[in-house]
One Martini backbone bead per residue (centre of mass of N, CA, C, O) as a GRO file, in nm:
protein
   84
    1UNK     BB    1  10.390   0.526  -3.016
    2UNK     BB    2  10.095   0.669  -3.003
    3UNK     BB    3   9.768   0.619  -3.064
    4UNK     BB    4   9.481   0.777  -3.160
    5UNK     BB    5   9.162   0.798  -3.061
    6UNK     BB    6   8.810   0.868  -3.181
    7UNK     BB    7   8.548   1.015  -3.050
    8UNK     BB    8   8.215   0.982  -3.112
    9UNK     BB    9   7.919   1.174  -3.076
   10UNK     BB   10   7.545   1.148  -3.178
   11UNK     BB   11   7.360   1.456  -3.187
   12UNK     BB   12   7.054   1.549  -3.089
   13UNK     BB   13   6.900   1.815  -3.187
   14UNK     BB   14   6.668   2.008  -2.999
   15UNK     BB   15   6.356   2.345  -3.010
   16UNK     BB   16   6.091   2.243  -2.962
   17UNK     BB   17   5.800   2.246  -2.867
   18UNK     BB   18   5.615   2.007  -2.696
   19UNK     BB   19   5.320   2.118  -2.793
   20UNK     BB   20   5.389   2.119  -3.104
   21UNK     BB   21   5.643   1.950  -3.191
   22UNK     BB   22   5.681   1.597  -3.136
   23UNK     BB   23   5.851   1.476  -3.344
   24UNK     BB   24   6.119   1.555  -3.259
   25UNK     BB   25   6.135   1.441  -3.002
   26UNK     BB   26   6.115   1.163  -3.096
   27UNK     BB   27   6.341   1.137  -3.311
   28UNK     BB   28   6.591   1.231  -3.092
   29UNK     BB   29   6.515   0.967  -2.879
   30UNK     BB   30   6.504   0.739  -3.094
   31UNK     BB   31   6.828   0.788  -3.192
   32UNK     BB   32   6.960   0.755  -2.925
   33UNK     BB   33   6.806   0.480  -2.831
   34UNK     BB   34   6.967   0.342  -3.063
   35UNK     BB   35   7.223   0.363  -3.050
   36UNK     BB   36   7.293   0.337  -2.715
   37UNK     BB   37   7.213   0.004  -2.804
   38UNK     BB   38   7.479  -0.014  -3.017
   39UNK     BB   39   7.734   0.151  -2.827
   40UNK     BB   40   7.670   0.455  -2.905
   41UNK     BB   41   7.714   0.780  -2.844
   42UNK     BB   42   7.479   0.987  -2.692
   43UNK     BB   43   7.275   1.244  -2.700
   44UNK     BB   44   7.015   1.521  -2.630
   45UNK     BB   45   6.990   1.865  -2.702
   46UNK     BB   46   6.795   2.126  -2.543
   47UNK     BB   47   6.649   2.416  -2.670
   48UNK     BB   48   6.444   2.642  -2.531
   49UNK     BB   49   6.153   2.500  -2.539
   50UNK     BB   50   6.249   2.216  -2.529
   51UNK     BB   51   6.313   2.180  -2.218
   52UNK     BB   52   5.987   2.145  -2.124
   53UNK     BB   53   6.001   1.852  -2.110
   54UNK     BB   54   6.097   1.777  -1.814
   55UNK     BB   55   5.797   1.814  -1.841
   56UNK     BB   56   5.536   1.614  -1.884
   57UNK     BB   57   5.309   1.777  -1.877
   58UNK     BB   58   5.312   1.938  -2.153
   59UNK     BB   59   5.245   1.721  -2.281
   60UNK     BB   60   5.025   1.603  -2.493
   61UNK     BB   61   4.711   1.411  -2.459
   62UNK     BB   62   4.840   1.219  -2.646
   63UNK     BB   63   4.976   0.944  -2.883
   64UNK     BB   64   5.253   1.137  -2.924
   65UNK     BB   65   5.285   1.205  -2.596
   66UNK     BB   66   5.310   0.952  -2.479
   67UNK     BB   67   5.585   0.840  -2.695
   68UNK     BB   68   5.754   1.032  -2.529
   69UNK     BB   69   5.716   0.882  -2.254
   70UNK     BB   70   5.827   0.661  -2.361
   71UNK     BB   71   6.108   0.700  -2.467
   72UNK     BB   72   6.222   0.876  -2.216
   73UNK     BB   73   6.233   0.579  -2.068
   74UNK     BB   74   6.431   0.450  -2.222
   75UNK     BB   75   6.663   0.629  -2.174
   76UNK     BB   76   6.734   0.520  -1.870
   77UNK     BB   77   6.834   0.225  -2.051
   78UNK     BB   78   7.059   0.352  -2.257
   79UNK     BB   79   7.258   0.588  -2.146
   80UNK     BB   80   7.203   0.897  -2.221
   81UNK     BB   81   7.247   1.207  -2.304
   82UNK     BB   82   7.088   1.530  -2.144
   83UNK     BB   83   7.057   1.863  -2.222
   84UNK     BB   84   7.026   2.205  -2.151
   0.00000   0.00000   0.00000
């Protein structure tokens, strides 16, 4: 007899505009790079309006926009997945 072992991932589900509303991405990415940084599958999914930031020039040129393309960053070296 084998035992089945149930595989779980976090999903992190973001709609929001990159222009309107930094906050979500902040979120989304932050707490992704936490999960897989701590051994953790993790996704980020991205739709509707949410899309637009794989082009980081929509992101607004603040302190906000900023942090989202470090979080961006991050996510390359934490190995989680973001879909569209």
């Amino acid at each position: 007899m084998t035992e089945s072992v149930d595989v779980k991932k976090l999903i992190f589900f973001c709609s929001a505009d990159p222009r309107e509303d930094t906050g979500a991405f902040f979120r989304a990415y932050h707490f992704a790079n936490v999960a897989a940084t701590s051994g953790l599958e993790a996704e980020v999914r991205l739709a509707g309006s949410a899309v637009d930031v794989t082009d980081l020039d929509t992101l607004p040129s603040t302190e906000a926009g900023d942090l989202i393309r470090q979080k961006i960053g991050e996510s390359f070296d934490a190995k989680f997945e973001v879909s569209l």
